[in-house]
N, C-alpha and C positions, 0 to 999 in steps of 0.2 A: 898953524894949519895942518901940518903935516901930524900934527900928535893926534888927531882925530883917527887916523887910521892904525895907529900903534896897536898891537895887539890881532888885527885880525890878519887872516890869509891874507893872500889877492888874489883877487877872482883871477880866474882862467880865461886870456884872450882871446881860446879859441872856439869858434859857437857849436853853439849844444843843438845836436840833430832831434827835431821832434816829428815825431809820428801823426802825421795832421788829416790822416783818411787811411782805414782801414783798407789793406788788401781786398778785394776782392773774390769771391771765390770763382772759380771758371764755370760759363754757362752749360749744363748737362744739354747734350746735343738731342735734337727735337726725333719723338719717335715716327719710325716712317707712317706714309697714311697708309690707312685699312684699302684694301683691295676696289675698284669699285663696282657699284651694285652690278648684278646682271637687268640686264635687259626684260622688263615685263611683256608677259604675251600678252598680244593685241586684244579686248576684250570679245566677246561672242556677238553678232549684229542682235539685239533684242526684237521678236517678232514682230509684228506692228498693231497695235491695241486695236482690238475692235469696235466700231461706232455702238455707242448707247442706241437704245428704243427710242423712240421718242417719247414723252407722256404720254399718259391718256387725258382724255377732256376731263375739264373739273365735273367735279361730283356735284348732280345738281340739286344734289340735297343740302349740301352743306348750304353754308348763310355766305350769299354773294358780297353781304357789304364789310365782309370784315377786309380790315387794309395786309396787303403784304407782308409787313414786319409786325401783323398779329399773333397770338399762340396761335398755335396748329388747332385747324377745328376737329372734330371727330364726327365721324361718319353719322348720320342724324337716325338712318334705318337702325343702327345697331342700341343707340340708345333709348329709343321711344319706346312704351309702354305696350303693352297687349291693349290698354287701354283708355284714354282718357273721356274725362265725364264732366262737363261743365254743368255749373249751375248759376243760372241769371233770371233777372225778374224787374218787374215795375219799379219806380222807385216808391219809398215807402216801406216800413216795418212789415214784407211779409210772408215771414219765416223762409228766406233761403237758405242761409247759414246753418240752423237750424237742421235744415233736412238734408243737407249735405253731408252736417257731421253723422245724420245717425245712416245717411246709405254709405259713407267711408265704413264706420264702426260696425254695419251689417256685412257687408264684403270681409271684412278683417276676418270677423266672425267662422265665417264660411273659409279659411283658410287661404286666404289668399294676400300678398304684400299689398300694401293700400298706403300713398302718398299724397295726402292732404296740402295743397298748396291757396295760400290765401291772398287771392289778389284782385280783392277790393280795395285798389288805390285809393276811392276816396272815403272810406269808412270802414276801414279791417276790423273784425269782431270777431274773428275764429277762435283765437286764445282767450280773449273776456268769455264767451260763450261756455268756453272749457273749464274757466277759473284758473288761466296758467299766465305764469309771465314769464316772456320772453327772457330767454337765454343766451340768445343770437342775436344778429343782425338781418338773419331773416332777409326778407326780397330787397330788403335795402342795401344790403350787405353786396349781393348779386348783382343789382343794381350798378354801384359802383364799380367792381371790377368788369362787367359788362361795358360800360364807359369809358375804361382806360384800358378795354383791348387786352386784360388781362385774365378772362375768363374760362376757365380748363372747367367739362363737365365732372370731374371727381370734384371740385370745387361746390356742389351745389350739397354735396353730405353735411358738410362743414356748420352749414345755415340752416339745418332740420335740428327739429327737436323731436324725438321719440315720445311717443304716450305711450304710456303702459298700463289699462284700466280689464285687472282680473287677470291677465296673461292675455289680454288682442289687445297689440300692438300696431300701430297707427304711424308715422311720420308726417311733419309738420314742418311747415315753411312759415313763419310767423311775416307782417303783413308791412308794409311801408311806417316807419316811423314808433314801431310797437316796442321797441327795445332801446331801454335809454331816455329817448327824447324823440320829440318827433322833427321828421325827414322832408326835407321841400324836397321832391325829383326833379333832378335838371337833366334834359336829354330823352332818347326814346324810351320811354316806356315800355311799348308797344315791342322791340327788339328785344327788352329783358324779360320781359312774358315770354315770350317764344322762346329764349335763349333757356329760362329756367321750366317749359314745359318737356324740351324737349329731353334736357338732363336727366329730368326723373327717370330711376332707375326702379319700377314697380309695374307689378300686373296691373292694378288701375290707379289712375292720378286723378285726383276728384278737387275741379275747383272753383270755388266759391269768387263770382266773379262782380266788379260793380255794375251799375244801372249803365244801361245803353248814354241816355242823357248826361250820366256823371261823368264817364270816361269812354266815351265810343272809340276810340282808337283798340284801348287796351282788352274792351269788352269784344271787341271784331274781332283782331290779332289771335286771342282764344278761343273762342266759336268756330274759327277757319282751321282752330290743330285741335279741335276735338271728334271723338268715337259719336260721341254721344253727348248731348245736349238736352239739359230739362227748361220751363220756363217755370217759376211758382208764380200762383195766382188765389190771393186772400177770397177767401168764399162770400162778397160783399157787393152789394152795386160800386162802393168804388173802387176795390180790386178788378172788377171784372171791366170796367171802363177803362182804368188804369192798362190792364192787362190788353183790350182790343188796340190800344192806342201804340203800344208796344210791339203789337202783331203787325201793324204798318210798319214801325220803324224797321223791325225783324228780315220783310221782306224785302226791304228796300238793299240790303246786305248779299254781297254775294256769298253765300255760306254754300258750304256743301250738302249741308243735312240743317233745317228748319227745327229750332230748338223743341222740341214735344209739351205739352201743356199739362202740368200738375196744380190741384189746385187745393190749397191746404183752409184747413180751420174750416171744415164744410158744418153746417151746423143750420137748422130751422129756425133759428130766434130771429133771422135779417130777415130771409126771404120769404120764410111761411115755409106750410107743405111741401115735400118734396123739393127742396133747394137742390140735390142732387139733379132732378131730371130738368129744372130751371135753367143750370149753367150750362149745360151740356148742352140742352137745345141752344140757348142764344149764341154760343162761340159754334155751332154746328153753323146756325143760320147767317149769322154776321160776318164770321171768320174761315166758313169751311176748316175749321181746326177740332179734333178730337180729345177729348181727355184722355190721359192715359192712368192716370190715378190722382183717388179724391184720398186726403188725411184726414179723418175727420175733429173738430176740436177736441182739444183733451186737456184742457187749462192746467188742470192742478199738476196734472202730470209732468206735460211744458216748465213749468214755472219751478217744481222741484228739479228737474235735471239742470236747468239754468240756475239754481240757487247753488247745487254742490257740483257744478262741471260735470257732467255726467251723460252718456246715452242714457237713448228710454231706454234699452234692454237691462239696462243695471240699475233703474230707478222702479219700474214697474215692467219686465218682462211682458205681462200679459195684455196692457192697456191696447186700446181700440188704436191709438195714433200708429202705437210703435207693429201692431200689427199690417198695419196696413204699409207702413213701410218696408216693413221686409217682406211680404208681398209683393209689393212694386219692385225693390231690386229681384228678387227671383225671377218676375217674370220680365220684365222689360230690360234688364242687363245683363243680369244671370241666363236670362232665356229657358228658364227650368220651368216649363207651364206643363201644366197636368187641365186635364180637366175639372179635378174641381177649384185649381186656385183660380182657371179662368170663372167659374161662378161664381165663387167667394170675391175676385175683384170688381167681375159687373154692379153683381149684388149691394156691394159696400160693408 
């Protein structure tokens, strides 16, 4: 046993110091604290606000039924037109549309902004008339954001289409349902009418409105925001029948101004002799109602401005119809009467 160890040292009995944690170094003594702040002066009393005004009453122009947390409306004096110009009639094909666009297109003419709005809800024809297809959305368009309370008058430029026929330039509000596909209206009508007469932004707004019997709400709603009011009435016993029957309903309305009596397609092959002084007397004697201007038929003429979209001034300037129309706006809208146009109107 002992030869196992032959050979080596012998360990050392005495034990070996080990170093089992590093020294330390001494902690650097902490730096004194910074001085402390001074003392804030006391702030200034702030004066005491002074009471706000009170409002003023609402504006009773604005449109009472819009809610609360509607857009802001706009002041209704500052948007309405120098002038607006309806145009309503019997029902029946007898020529409104027609003489609306060429008294727009005579005013344009004459220098002046002219916004054509088409709001015959239940049979829009203005653009078919024209040859144009909607672009827009048109009163449908209005419509709906009028509905969701989302309606800002710069919003009604958006839904016009411009004509530009020669350099007279025109604006157009295309009609329910003409764009795209057609529109069921759900909700007032009657509100978007107004809502979109009073937006237009033009010296006269000329609108081509439906039959009392079609839509009476929408056809009252604009009669009661128009300048001026025509009725058209076809030169025939049953225009004229048509038309007396209309003059009841008319008056039954409380308007401000009693639509005036034009009465188109005047022509001797219905009534005989003198169908001019025929009409005149019976709505004189039946209706105490006056004409204020007769069109007289002019087929071929009619039927070519309706084949290429077109006014009479730009299809026959000279023709008997389109004279007499711009006759009748000079004098009874324009108010530009001379003496002889009052002869040449009597006369026919």
């Amino acid at each position: 046993m002992l030869r196992l160890f032959e050979g080596r040292e012998p360990e050392s009995a005495e034990p070996v110091e080990q170093e089992l944690w590093p020294a330390l170094e001494p902690r650097p003594e902490p730096e004194p604290l910074p001085e402390p702040m001074p003392e804030l002066e006391p702030m200034p009393e702030l004066e005491p606000r002074p009471e706000l005004e009170p409002l003023s009453a609402p504006n009773p122009g604005l449109n009472p039924s819009l809610e609360p947390d509607s857009p802001p409306a706009r002041d209704s004096a500052k948007l309405r037109p120098k002038r607006v110009i309806a145009f309503c009639g019997a029902s029946g094909s007898v020529g409104k549309t027609s003489i609306a666009i060429n008294v727009a297109f005579e005013l344009a003419t004459a220098g002046h902004r002219v916004a054509m709005l088409d709001l015959d809800v239940s049979a829009p024809s203005l653009l078919t008339a024209l040859n144009q297809d909607a672009i827009t959305a048109g009163l449908s368009g209005v419509h709906r954001l009028v509905g969701q309370g989302r309606f800002f008058a710069d919003d009604l430029n958006r839904f016009m289409m411009v004509l530009n026929f020669d350099g007279v330039r025109v604006s157009v509000l295309p009609g329910l349902g003409v764009a795209a596909q057609p529109f069921a209206p759900v909700g007032d009508l009657a509100k978007t009418v107004r809502t979109a007469i009073d937006s237009a932004e033009a010296d006269y707004v000329v609108l081509d409105l439906p039959s009392i019997s079609s839509a009476p709400e929408v056809a009252t709603a604009a009669l009661q925001l128009a300048d001026l009011s025509f009725s058209i009435c076809n030169a025939d016993p049953i225009g004229v029948q048509r038309q007396l029957w209309l003059q009841n309903q008319l008056e039954q309305l409380a308007l401000p101004n009693q639509p005036q009596l034009v009465v188109n397609r005047l022509r001797d092959s219905v009534l005989g002799s003198n169908a001019k002084r025929q009409i005149a007397d019976t709505f004189d004697r039946v209706a105490k109602t006056e004409v204020v201007a007769f069109v007289p038929d002019d087929p071929a003429v009619f039927d070519l401005a309706l084949r290429e979209g077109l006014p009479l001034q730009l299809v026959k300037k000279a023709s008997p119809a389109r004279h007499a129309i711009s006759m009748f706006v000079r004098q009874g809208i324009l108010g530009q009467r001379s003496q002889l146009d009052w002869r040449v109107a009597r006369n026919g």
